[in-house]
N, C-alpha and C positions, 0 to 999 in steps of 0.2 A: 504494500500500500504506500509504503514512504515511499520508496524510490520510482514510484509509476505516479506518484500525485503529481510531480512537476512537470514529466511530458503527457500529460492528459490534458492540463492545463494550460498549457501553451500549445498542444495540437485544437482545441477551442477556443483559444484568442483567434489562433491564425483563419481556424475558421471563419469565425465572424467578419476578419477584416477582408477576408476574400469574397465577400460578399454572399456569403453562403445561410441559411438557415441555422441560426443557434439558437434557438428560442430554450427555453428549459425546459419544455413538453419531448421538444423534438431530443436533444439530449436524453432524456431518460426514455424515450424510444429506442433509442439507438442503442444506447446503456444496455437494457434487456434482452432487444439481439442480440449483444456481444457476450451476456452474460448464456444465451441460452445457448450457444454454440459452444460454453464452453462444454456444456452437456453431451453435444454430439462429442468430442473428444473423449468425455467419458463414458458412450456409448461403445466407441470404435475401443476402449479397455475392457469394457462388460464382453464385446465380439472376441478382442486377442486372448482373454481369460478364459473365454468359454472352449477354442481349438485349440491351447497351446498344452501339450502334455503335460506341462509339472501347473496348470491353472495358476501363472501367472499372466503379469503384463510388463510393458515397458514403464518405466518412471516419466517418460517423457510425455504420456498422456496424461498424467497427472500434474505437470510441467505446465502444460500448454492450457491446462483446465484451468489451472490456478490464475496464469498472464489473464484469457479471455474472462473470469469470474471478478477479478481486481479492478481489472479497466473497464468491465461493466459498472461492476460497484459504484467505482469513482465518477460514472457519467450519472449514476442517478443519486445516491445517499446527497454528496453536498449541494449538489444541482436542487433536488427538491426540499432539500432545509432552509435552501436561500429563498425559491420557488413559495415556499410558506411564510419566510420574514415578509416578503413583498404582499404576498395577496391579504394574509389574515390584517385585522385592523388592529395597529398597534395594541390595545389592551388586552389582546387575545391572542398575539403573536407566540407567546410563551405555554398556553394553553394547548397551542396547536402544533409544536412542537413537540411537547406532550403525548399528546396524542399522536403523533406520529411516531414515534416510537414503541407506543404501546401499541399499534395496528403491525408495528416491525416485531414483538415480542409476540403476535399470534402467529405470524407469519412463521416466526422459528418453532414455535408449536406445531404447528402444520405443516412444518418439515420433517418431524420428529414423526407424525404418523405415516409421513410418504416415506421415511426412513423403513418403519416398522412394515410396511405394505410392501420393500423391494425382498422381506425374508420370500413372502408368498407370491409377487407377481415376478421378481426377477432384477439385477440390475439394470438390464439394458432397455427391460419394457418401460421404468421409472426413468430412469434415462431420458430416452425419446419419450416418453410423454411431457417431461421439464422441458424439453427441446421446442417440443412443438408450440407447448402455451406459451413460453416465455417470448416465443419469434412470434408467434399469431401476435400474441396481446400488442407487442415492441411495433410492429407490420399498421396494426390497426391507430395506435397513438399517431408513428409520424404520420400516415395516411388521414388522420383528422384535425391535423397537429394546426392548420390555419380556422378549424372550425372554433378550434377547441382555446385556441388565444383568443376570439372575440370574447368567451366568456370567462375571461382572465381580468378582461377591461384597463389592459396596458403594462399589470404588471413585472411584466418580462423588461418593460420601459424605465420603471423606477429605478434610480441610481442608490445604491445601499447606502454612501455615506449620507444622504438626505437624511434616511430615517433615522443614523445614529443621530445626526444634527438636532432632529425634530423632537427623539428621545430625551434628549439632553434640557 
């Protein structure tokens, strides 16, 4: 996470100044794709475990799962905490970060059951099933990602030091 925070963040500057879409919706769109592919990586380990004689795999699919999982991570965790300082109304900012975390704590719970669910459906079926939703849902965000900032109402626009200013 340390060492991929700085070129995530400066492959998102460059984007923006290249006149490209960086809205925070569309970022954590994109986040999810990267994060769901990192799945197929660990699908194609559930594939080499399942035909290799001693049921192993290479380290490097776990390698590669981690890069794509991190540099997902990183496009969506701070992207949507910032994404929440802007929209929620300052008295509630705190609130809703809150709350954002405590929707990220069920979420690890319901990891915990898709854990428990790969003893009896399989790695590779849990696998590509994380694969599929995480790239549908990622698919479907940027694909609404212009509907979905009018009902933002600019905040992608706000400049963060304002709101420290405004705080103060």
């Amino acid at each position: 996470m340390i060492l991929l925070g700085v070129p995530v963040a400066y492959f998102w500057t460059k984007w923006r100044k290249i006149g490209r879409e960086s809205s925070s919706l569309f970022k954590m769109g994109i986040g999810t794709i990267i994060t769901g592919f990192g799945f197929l990586l660990l699908a194609g380990a559930a594939i080499e475990t399942a035909s290799s004689l001693d049921g192993k795999a290479s380290i490097y699919w776990m390698f590669g799962a981690y890069l794509l999982h991190v540099v997902g991570e990183l496009s969506i965790s701070p992207v949507a905490l910032s994404f929440i300082t802007k929209l929620a109304p300052l008295k509630y900012a705190s609130l809703m970060m809150g709350a954002y975390f405590m929707v990220s704590g069920v979420g690890n719970k319901v990891a915990g059951y898709v854990g428990e669910a790969a003893q009896s459906a399989g790695e590779l079926t849990i696998f590509m099933g994380v694969l599929i939703f995480c790239v549908s849902f990622g698919l479907l965000l940027v694909l609404f990602v212009k509907k979905l900032k009018k009902l933002t109402h600019g905040a992608d626009d706000i400049d963060p030091k304002v709101i420290i200013v405004e705080a103060e």
